[in-house]
Structure formats: C-alpha cells, structure tokens
TORNUSE-554938 format. One line per 8 residues: number of its first residue (from 1); their letters; for each residue x, y, z of C-alpha. Coordinates in steps of 0.1 Angstrom, whole numbers, plus 5000, padded with zeros to 4 digits. Layout:
NUM	A	X:Y:Z | ... .
END
This chain:
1	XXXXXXXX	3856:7871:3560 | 3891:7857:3564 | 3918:7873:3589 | 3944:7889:3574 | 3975:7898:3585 | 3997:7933:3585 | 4014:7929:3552 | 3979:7921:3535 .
9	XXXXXXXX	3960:7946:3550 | 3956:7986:3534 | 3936:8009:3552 | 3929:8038:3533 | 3901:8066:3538 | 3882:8090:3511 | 3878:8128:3518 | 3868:8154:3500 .
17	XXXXXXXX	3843:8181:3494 | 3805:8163:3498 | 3790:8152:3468 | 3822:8146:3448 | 3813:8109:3445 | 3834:8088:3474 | 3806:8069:3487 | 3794:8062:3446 .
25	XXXXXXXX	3834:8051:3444 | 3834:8026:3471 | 3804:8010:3466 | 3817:8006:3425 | 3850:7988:3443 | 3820:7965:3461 | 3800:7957:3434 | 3832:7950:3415 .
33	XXXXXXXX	3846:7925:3435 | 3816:7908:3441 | 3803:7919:3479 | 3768:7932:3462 | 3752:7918:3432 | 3742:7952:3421 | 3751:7985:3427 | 3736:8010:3447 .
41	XXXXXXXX	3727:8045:3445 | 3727:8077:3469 | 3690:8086:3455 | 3679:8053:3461 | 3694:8050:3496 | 3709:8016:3491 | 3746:8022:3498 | 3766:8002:3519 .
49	XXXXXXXX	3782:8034:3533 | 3752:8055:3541 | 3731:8034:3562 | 3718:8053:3588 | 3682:8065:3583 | 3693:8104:3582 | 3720:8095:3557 | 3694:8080:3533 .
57	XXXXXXXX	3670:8115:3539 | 3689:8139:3531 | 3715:8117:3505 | 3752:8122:3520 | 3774:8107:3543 | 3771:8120:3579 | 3797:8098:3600 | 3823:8078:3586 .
65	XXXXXXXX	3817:8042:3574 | 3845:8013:3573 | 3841:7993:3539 | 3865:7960:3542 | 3870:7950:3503 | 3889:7918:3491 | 3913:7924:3464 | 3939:7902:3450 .
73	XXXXXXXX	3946:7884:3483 | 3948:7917:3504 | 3923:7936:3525 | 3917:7971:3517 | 3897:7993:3550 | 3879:8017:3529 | 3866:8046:3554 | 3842:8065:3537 .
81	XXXXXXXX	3841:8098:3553 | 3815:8128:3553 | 3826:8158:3527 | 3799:8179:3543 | 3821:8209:3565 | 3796:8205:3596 | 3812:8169:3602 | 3842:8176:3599 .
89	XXXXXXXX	3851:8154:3632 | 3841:8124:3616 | 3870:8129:3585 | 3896:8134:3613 | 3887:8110:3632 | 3887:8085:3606 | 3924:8100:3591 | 3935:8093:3626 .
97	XXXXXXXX	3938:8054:3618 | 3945:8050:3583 | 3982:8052:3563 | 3967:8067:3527 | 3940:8090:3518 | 3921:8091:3485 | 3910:8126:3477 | 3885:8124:3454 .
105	XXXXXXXX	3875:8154:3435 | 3848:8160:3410 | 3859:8163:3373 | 3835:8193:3364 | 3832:8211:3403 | 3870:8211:3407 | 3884:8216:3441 | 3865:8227:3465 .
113	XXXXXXXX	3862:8238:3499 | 3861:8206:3511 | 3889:8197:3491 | 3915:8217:3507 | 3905:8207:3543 | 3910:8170:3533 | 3946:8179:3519 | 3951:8201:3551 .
121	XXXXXXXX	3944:8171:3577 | 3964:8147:3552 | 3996:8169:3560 | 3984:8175:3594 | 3986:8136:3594 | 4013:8128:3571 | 4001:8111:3552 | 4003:8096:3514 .
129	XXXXXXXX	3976:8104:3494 | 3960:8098:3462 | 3944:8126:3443 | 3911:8109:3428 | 3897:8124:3391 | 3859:8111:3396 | 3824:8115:3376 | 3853:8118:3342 .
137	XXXXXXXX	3822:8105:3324 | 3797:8139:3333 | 3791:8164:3304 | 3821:8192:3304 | 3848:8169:3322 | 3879:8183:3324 | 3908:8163:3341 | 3936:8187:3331 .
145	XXXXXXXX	3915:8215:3349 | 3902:8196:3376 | 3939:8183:3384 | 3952:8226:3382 | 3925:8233:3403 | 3941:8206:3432 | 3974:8219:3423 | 3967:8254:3435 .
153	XXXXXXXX	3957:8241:3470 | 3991:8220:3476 | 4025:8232:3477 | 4033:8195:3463 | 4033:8185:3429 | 4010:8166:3416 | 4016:8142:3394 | 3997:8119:3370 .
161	XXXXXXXX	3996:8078:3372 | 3968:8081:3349 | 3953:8096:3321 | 3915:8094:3310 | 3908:8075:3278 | 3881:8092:3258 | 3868:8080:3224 | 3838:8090:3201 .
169	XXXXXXXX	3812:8078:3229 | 3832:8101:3260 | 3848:8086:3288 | 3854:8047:3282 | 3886:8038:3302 | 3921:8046:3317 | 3957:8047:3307 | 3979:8037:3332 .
177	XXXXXXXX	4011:8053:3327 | 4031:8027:3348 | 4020:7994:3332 | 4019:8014:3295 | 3982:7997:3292 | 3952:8011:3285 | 3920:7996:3304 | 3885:7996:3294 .
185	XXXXXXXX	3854:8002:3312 | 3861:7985:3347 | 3895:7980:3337 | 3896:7938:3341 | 3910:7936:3305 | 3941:7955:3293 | 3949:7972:3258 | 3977:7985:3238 .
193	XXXXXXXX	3974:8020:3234 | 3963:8035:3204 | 3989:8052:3182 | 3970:8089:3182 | 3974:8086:3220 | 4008:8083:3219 | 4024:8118:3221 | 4004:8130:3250 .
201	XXXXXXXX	4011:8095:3270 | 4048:8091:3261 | 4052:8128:3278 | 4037:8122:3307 | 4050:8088:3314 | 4089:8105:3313 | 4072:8128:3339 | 4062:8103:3359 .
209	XXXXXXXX	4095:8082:3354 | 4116:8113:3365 | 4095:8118:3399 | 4094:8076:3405 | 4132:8080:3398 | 4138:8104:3428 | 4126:8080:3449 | 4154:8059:3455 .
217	XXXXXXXX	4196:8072:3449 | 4194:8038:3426 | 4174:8043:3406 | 4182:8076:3401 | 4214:8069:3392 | 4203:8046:3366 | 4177:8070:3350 | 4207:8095:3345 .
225	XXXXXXXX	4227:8072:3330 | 4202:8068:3308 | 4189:8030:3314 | 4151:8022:3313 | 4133:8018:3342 | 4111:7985:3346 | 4078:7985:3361 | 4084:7974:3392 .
233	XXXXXXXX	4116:8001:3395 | 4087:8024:3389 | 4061:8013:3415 | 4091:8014:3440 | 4101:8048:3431 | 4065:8059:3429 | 4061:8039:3468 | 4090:8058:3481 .
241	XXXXXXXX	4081:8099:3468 | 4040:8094:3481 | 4048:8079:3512 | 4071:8109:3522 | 4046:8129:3503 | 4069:8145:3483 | 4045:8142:3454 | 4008:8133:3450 .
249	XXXXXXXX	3997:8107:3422 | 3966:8112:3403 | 3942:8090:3393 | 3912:8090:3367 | 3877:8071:3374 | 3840:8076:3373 | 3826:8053:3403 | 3789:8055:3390 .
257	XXXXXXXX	3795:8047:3357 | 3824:8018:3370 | 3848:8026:3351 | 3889:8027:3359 | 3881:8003:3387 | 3907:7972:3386 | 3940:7998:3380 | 3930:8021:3409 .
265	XXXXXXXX	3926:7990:3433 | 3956:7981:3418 | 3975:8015:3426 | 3962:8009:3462 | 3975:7975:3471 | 4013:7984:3456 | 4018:8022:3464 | 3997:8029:3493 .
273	XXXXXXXX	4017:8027:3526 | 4013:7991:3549 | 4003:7997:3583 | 4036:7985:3597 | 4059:8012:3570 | 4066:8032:3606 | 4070:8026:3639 | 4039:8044:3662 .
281	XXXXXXXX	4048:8065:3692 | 4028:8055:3720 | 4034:8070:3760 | 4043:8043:3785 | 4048:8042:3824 | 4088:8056:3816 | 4077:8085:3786 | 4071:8079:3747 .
289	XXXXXXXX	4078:8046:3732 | 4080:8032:3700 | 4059:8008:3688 | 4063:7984:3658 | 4033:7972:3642 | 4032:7937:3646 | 4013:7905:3665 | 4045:7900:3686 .
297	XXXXXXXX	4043:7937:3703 | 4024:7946:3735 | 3988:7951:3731 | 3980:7989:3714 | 3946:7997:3701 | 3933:8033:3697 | 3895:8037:3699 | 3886:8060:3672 .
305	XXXXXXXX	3848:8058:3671 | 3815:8050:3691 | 3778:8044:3680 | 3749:8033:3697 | 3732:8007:3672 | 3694:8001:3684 | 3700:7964:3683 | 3735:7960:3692 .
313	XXXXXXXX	3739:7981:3718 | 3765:8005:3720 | 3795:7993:3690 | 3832:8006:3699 | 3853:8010:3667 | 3890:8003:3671 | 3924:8000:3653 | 3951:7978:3666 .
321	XXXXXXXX	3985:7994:3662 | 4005:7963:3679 | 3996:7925:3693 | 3964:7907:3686 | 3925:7916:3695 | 3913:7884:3699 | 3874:7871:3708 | 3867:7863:3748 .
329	XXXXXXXX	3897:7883:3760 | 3900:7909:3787 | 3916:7942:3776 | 3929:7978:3799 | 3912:8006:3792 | 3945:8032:3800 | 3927:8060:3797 | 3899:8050:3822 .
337	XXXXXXXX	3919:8030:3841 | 3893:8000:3837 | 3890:7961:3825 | 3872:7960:3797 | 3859:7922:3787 | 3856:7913:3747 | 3830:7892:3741 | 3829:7890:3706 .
345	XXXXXXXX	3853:7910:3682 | 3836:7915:3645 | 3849:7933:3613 | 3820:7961:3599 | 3811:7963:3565 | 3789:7990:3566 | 3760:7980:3589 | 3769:7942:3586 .
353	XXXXXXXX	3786:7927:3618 | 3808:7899:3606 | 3822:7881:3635 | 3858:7869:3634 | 3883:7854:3660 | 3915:7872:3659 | 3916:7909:3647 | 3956:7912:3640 .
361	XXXXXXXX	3978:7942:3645 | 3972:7972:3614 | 3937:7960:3610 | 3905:7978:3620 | 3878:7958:3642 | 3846:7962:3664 | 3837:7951:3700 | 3802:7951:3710 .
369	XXXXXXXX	3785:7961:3745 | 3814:7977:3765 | 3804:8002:3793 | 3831:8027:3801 | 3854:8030:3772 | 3849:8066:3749 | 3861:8077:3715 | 3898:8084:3721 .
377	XXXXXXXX	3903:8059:3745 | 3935:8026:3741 | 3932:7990:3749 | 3968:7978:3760 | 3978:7951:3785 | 3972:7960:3818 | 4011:7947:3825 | 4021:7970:3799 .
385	XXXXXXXX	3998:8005:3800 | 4002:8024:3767 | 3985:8055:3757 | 3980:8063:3722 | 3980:8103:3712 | 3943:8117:3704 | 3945:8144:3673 | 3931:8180:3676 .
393	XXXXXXXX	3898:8185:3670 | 3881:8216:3654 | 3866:8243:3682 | 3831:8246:3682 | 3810:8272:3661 | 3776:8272:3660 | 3756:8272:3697 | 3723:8261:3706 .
401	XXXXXXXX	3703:8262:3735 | 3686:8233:3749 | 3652:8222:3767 | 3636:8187:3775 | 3602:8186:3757 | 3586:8169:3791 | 3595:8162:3826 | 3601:8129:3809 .
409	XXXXXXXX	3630:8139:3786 | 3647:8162:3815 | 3658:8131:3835 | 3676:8118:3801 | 3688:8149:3789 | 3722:8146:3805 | 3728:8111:3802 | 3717:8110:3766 .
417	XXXXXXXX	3745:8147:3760 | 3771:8129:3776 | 3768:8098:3751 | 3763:8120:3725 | 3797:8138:3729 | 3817:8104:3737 | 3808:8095:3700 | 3815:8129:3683 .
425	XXXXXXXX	3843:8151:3695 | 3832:8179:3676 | 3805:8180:3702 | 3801:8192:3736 | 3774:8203:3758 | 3777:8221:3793 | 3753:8243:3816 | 3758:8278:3812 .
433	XXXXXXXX	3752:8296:3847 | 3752:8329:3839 | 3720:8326:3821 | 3708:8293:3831 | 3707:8270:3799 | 3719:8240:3786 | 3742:8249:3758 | 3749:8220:3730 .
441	XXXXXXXX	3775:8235:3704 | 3790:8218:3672 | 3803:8228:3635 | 3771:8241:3625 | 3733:8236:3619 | 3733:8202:3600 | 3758:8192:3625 | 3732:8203:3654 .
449	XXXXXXXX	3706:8191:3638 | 3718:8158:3632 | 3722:8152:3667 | 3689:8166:3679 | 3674:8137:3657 | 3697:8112:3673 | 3688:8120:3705 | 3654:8110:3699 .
457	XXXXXXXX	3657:8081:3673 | 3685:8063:3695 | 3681:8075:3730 | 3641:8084:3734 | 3651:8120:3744 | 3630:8147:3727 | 3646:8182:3726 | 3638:8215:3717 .
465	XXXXXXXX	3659:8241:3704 | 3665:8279:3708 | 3691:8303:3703 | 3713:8302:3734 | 3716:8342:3755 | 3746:8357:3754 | 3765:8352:3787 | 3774:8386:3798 .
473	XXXXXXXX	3787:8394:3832 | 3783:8422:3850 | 3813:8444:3872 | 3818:8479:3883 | 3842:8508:3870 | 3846:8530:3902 | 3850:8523:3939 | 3818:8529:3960 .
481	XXXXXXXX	3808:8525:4001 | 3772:8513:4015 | 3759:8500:4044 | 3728:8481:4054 | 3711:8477:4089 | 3688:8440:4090 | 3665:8443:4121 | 3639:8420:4123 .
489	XXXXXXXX	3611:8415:4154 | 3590:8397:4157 | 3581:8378:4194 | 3603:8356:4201 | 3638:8363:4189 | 3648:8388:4162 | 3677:8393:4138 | 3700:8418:4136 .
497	XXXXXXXX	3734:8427:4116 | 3749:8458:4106 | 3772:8459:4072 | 3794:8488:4064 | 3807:8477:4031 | 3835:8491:4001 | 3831:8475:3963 | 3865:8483:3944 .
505	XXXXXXXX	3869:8472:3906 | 3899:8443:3901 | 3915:8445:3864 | 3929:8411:3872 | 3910:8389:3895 | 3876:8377:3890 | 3870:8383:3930 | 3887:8392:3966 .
513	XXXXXXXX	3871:8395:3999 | 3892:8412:4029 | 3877:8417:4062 | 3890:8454:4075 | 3871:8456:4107 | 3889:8467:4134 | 3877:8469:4170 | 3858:8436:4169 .
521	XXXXXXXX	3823:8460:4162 | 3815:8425:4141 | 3827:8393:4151 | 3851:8368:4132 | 3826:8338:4133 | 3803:8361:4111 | 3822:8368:4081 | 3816:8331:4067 .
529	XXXXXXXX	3777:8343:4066 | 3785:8380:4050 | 3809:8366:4022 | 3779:8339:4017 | 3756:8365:4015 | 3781:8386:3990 | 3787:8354:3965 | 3748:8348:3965 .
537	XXXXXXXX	3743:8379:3948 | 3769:8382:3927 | 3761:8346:3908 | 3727:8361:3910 | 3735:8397:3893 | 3724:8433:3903 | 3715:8452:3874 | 3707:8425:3846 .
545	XXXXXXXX	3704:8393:3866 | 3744:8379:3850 | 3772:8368:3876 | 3795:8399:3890 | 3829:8395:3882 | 3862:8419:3889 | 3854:8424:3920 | 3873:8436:3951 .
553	XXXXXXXX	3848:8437:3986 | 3858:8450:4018 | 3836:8447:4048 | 3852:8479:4067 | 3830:8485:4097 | 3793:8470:4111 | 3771:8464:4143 | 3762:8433:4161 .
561	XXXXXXXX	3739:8429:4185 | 3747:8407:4217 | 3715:8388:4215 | 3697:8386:4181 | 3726:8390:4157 | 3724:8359:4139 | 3746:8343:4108 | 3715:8347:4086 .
569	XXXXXXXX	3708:8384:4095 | 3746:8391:4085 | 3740:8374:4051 | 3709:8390:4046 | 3726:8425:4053 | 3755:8422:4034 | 3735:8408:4005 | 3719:8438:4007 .
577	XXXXXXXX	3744:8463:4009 | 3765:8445:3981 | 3734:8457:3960 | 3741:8491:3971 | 3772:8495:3968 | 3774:8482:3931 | 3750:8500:3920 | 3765:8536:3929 .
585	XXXXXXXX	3797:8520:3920 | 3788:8528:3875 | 3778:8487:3866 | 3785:8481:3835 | 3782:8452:3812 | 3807:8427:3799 | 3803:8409:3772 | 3826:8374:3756 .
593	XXXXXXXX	3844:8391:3723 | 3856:8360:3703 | 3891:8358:3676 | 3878:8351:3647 | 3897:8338:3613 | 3879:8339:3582 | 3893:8318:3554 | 3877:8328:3519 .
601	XXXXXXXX	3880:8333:3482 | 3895:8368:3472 | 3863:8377:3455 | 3844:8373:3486 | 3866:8395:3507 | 3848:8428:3501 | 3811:8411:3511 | 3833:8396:3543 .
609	XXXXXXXX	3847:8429:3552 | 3819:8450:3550 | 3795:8426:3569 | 3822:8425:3598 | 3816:8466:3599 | 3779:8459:3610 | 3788:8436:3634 | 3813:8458:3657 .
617	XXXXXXXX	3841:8441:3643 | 3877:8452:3651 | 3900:8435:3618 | 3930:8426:3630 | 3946:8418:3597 | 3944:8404:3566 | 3967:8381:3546 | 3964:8354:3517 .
625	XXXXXXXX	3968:8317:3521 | 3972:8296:3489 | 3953:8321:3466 | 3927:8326:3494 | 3924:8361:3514 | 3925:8356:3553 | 3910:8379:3577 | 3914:8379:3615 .
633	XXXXXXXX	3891:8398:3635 | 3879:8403:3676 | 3841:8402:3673 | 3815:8402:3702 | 3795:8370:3703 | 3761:8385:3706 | 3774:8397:3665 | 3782:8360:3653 .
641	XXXXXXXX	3760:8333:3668 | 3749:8322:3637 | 3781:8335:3616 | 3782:8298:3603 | 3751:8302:3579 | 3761:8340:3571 | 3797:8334:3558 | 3780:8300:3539 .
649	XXXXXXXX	3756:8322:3525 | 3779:8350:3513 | 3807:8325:3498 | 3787:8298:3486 | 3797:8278:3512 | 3834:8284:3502 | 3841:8305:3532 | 3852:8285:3563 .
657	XXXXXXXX	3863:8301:3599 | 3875:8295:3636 | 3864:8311:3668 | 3875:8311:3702 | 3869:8334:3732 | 3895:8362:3738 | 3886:8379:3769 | 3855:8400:3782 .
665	XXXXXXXX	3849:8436:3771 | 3824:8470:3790 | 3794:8464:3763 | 3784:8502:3747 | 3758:8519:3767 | 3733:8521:3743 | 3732:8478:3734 | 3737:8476:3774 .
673	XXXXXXXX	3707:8495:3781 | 3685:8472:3756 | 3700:8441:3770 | 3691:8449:3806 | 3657:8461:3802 | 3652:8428:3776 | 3666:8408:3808 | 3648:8423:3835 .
681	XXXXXXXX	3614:8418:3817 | 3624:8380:3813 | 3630:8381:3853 | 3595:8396:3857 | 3579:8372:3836 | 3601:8344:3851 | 3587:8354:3885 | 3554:8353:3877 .
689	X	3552:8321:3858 .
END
C-alpha cells in the first residue's frame, strides 16, 4: 500500500450493538474495491476483521480490527469494533483515535443496547457520526422504524442522506438525496429516479437542504432568499452541521447482500471529518499545548492498542497525531520515560502486516517487538516530551478468582496478568490479602473468559477459575482491656514479657498504636516487637481469619524481666493479648457495600426492583434517562458478584449497570455467623492439608 498523506487519509470506526452487521459492512467495502476476490462470511470465519481463532468460534468481533481501504485516491482506517457489552474497552479504545463513527444498526432489531453506548462514547468523544440502516434487504425491514428507534436515544436530530430503494424484488438500491441519483445494487452506476418516488424524495431532500443550509451563515442566507442550493453547497453544509454534531446523517445499506456500497464510501470521503479539522491538546514540559496535525509538527503518537501475535511478537498499534513515524527511527516513550527503537513500521489490514517507510501524521500504523511501551502510552521527541490524554475506561464488574493449574503455570501467572492488562484496560488483576487470592476482574463472563483462553493459547499459562470470597474485614464495637503473661523455660535461657493491653474502636482511622506505660515497667526498645506482634494478627484475623481494621491499641501497663525478656516473647504476648482483648471487645464483621446504577427499559423496572429486595438492597433513587428508568442503589457485594448475568438475564441483555465500592458496613448477625463458621472450617481444612 501507498503512503498517504493527512488530507487523503479518513479514519472512521463502526460501533454498535453486536451482530448488527459492521464486520459483514467492511468486509462488502473490501470485496468492493478489490482487496479480496470474494467475500467472506462470519459463519464461515473468513473475515478480514475477525481473525483471531476465538473470534471465528463463537462468530463476533472480540477486539477491534483496523481495515485500511483504498477509495478514490483516499485512504479510509476502518476500525471494526466489538458490539458485544463485555468488550466494551476495545470500542473506546478504538473511538479514542478516529474523527467519525458509523453506527450501524440493524433494520429489523432497531436500536439496541449496544446502540446507545456507541452514541454515548461518540458524544463523550465529540465526534461526527453516521447513523448506518444495515441488513435493509431482511424480511420485515423497516428503515423509517429503525431510524425512530435511533432517534429516541439522541437528543440530536437525525436526518436522512438516504433513502432505501425498494422494487417488486425488495431491497435493490439507494437514493441519495444529495446527488438526486438513485443507485443500484453496489451503487457503481447511477439512475434517474423513478417518477412514483418522487413525492416522498422531493420532501426529504428540502429537509435535508434546510439542515445542510444551517451550516454555513452563506448559505443560509441564500436558501432564504430563495436560491437553489448546488451539490457541492450541500456537501459543505452537510460537512459543517455533523462535524459539530449538530445533526446526524443517515444512511441505507445491506453489507451482505452489497448493496448501497459506492454512495456510502462516497458520504465518507466528503463529509466525514480529516484528521487535521482540529487542533489536538497534548501536555508539554510548560502545561497543555496545541497541536496541529501535520508532518511539520513535533513528533505525537498515542498508543491505543497492544497484542501479542504468536509469530510477531508483541504488535504496538499507534496513531500519529503530528510529525512523521518513519522505519529505523528511535522514538521517547513519555510516559515510561524510555527510548524506544522502530525497526520496521507496517500498516495492518486485518492480520496482514504490510510494511511501509513513512507512516505520516493522522494515519494509523504498527511497530513490531518493542519492550516497555503499554496501551495508553505517546511517542514524541525526546527534545520535545508530549503526553497525549488517555480516555476513561469503564469500572470493572464481574470478578473471578484465580489459580495456576501446576507449579508450572504459577511462575507465569503474574507476568502473563500483567501483559494481559497492558493490552486491555477493561482488565485488571491484583492479590487480594484479606483472603488470599488472585483476583482477575473485567466487564463480564465472555470478557473473562476470553482472556482465560488467551492466557493459555498466547502465553502457555493455564488457569483455573472460581468465584473469588468476599473480602470482609473484621473490627470491634466497644472498648475492652486484656493482658497476657509469655513465660517460657526451658535450660538455657527462657522468654518472658508481660502485656497489659486496651483495644478502642476508631470511626475514622483504619489503625493507631500509643504506648501509655508509664514508670518504665516495659522498656521503649520493646514496643517495635509488641506493635509487630499486634499487626501480625490483625492482617491475620481473630474471629474469621479477615484483616482487623478501625482500630485504636494501647499498650497501658506490662512486666519485663531483667534477664529473659526478649523482643520475641513481647511479640508473642501482645499477639496474644490482642486476641483477647478483641474478642471481649463485640467483633463484628464488615463487609464492601458497592453504588450501584442500573440502566434499564421501563418494563424491566418492576423485575429489577424486586430482585434488589432479595439482595439487601438500599434504592437510592430512581429516575428516567432517554425513555429508560434509572435506579441507584448501595448493595453488599457478597449480593452481586455475578449481577452481570442476572440483570442480562432479566432484561434480555438490555439492562447495563456500574459499580464501585462505597465504604464498609457491620454485616447482620445472622449472615456473619454463617460466614465465620464457613471460614473457620476452610482454616481447619487449610491446616490440615
């Protein structure tokens, strides 16, 4: 392939709800302009997009593939993005580095779930989109419904570019409402449009003439006076209202059947935004600077993706926002603070490298083999660092605990988490002390799955899986006093220590330790060893075997003896006497109670509400969000740990929700008793394995 400069280059991705047909669309826009000889199917697993080996199992997209097509002299970055909620990382990840979005929605399903999170990252991302009619030739096609069903999502209107064209036979072309043509089948050939069209098109061109005409204060001017507006008046219009996104264009097409092709290609090159339409704020060594996109600026590339490739290596996906990327170079990592050297730079097309010398500014490239450099991470100059802004990510919802299968595994099981996480930021993985697992947590059970398989197909690391313990803590509710007397003999030198000990509850600190003897009845140099001995047992537990938190200790009074008190006999009694004291002081248990928002369709709010009540919910409030009901809740997690495949399950998989950890709460007697004598057995068994 040919370098292309910034005017010449689009890059434009497609999100939606899964299965609405974006992979089916790109892969009709390569077979069109020539890249494949035939054209591939999801069933068949022969897409250019979904090449992974999981992708081709279970038939939809799973990470987000870059598609380069050639079009009329111009390069168009298609990135083909999963619809599937779990991988929802991947979309924004891939919105980060475009300037237009396609959102392409089924003509019989309507909008969907998946279709309002694509339009809410688009405005998170400002950016111009395209709404995309697709599969126009299924049975029971509806365009007029499928566009109302968009419109209810989007507080901007939406308004058509294009009309379908259906004869006796069903779905056989477009009208495109800008050129006054209609096109046929792939849409290479143009035709008048027939007279009993004529009503219905004439109305909605003035519709779209109106909106095109509010683009510019010229052209305004001359549609009120009453002059026609010419094509190209039109297109600029049209360019001016979607890049401000004051309204979004729709489009008709059925990608499997190739059909409406050439005019939505078309559409793409004139009224999607160039990568240089606005300047891009980057953070230099003075604060925030603004960046134009061109080769003449200071190096800026943002690293939006990593994969590890079997044959490759490890493949670093980046977009150059100013300068060149050019073969044998040495870049700055700014974020690492490291030199990374380019061997070779390539453009992907799928799975297929194609190397190329000079990767120019607005374009998306590859660099094979480099060590330290993550998703998230810019290449600038090192004379000239720049930092590129990473977008929000989605918390995590669904948690897993995990185990090496053999010793073998255990020694990779880090290593292969951490690269794991540096590909997908939806990810993340960390060791859970309080009850001693390694905790892997992302969007949901696909999501999960997904990387349990990569693990062992692209790092040799087999894992099992398990649902993770609840971390619970435990603290007291009353003040209590103890003391504990360690006197050991035995021949040669013995131990002694004397601990006179007062626990207090803390409503604010998670620990204090104050050392109140008076008298010198136990020495300064000791209290290292007692407070030793006091944080050993309260990372260990008392009553359930969870870390002790909230509380206040203060060692009051104690013995020594001149001869055999020792560091280790003070740490063994005041280990001891924390136990006593804690447990005359009422233990309770504390358990993580998580905000929750639940985002669902009004007919599902009665199921939602009354399966909170079984779960010792506490509703916050309720509310309605673009014709969808909104409930915010505080439930414990020990309630919810698999609250991603209930709320699926009850809405169809309509229903989506965040979750994040509020603050701790004293766990009901009755669940606290179960828990502790459910923990204590493990303890036992633990013991005795």
């Amino acid at each position: 392939m040919k370098e292309y400069t910034t005017e010449f280059i689009r890059n434009v991705a497609l999100a939606s709800h899964g299965s609405s047909g974006k992979t089916m669309l790109i892969e009709a826009f390569a077979h069109f302009t020539g890249i494949t000889t035939r054209l591939g199917g999801i069933q068949e697993g022969n897409t250019l997009a979904d090449f992974e080996e999981e992708e081709i199992r279970r038939g939809l997209s799973l990470s987000t593939a870059v598609i380069p097509i050639e079009y009329k002299d111009c390069k168009i970055n298609f990135l083909d993005t999963p619809g599937y909620t779990d991988f929802v990382g991947e979309m924004v990840s891939g919105l980060r580095v475009v300037d237009g979005v396609l959102v392409v929605v089924d003509a019989v399903a309507g909008a969907e779930v998946g279709t309002e999170v694509a339009l809410h990252y688009s405005d998170q991302f400002g950016l111009a989109r395209f709404v995309i009619i697709d599969k126009m030739d299924r049975d029971n096609a509806n365009f007029r419904k499928a566009m109302d069903s968009v419109q209810q999502l989007s507080e901007k209107r939406l308004i058509p570019v294009q009309l379908p064209w259906v004869g006796e036979k069903g779905f056989q072309g477009v009208i495109d409402l800008r050129t006054m043509k209609a096109y046929r089948g792939n849409g290479k050939q143009a035709d008048d449009i027939s007279g009993d069209l004529s009503d219905e098109v004439e109305a909605a061109r003035m519709e779209l003439i109106e909106a095109a005409a509010e683009g510019e204060d010229a052209l305004l001017e001359k549609y009120l006076e009453g002059e026609e507006l010419s094509t190209e008046e039109i297109t600029r219009g049209l360019r001016q209202i979607i890049q401000s996104s004051t309204y979004i264009p729709v489009f008709v097409a059925a990608g499997g059947a190739e059909i409406g092709l050439a005019p939505l290609l078309d559409a793409i090159i004139d009224l999607i935004p160039l990568p240089n339409h606005k300047p891009v704020k980057a953070v230099g060594v003075s604060g925030e600077e603004e960046l134009i996109v061109t080769d003449a600026g200071p190096l800026a590339a943002y690293v939006w993706k990593t994969t590890a490739d079997p044959f490759v290596g490890k493949i670093t996906y980046f977009r150059v926002y100013s300068g060149v990327v050019s073969a044998d170079t040495r870049v700055w990592n700014q974020n690492k603070s490291i030199e990374e050297r380019f061997g070779t730079v390539s453009l992907m097309r799928g799975k297929e490298l194609m190397q190329i010398k000079n990767i120019h500014a607005g374009d998306i490239g590859t660099v094979p083999k480099l060590s330290g450099t993550a998703t998230g991470d810019t290449f600038c100059d090192r004379g000239h660092p720049l930092t590129l802004p990473i977008p929000e990510y989605p918390h995590a919802l669904y948690r897993v605990a995990i185990t090496p299968k053999t010793q073998g595994d255990a020694g990779k099981l880090s290593p292969t988490m951490t690269r794991l996480c540096e590909e997908d930021k939806t990810l993340s993985w960390y060791m859970e002390s309080s009850t001693n697992q390694a905790i892997l947590q992302g969007m949901g059970d696909q999501h999960i799955d997904v990387a349990i398989r990569k693990a062992e197909s692209k790092f040799s690391t087999n894992l099992l899986i398990e649902e993770p313990k609840v971390p619970y803590n435990e603290t007291i509710t009353r003040s209590a006093v103890a003391q504990y007397r360690h006197k050991k003999q035995s021949g040669g030198a013995g131990q002694f220590g004397e601990v006179h000990m007062r626990l207090e509850p803390l409503s604010e600190e998670n620990y204090e330790f104050v050392n109140e003897v008076f008298g010198g009845s136990i020495s300064s140099n000791f209290m290292p060893a007692i407070e030793k001995g006091v944080r050993n047992v309260m990372k260990a537990g008392v009553i359930a075997g969870y870390p002790v938190v909230k509380v206040k200790v203060a060692v009051v009074d104690g013995k020594e003896h001149p001869v055999d008190s020792k560091p280790v006999a003070f740490e063994i009694a005041a280990r001891e006497c924390f136990k006593l004291a804690f447990k005359d002081a009422n233990p309770v248990l504390l358990e993580p109670i998580m905000n929750l928002k639940i985002i669902v369709p009004e007919e599902n709010m009665g199921d939602v509400l009354g399966n909170l009540s079984t779960k010792r919910a506490k509703v916050q409030g309720m509310d309605t969000e673009h014709g969808r009901s909104v409930i915010t809740a505080q439930v414990p997690l020990a309630e919810i740990q698999r609250y991603t495949t209930e709320l699926r399950s009850m809405t169809g998989g309509r229903g989506v929700f965040t979750m994040e950890l509020d603050h701790y709460e004293t766990v009901p007697s009755h669940i606290a008793q179960n828990v502790i004598e459910a923990r204590q057995k493990e303890l036992e068994s633990r013991k005795e394995d």
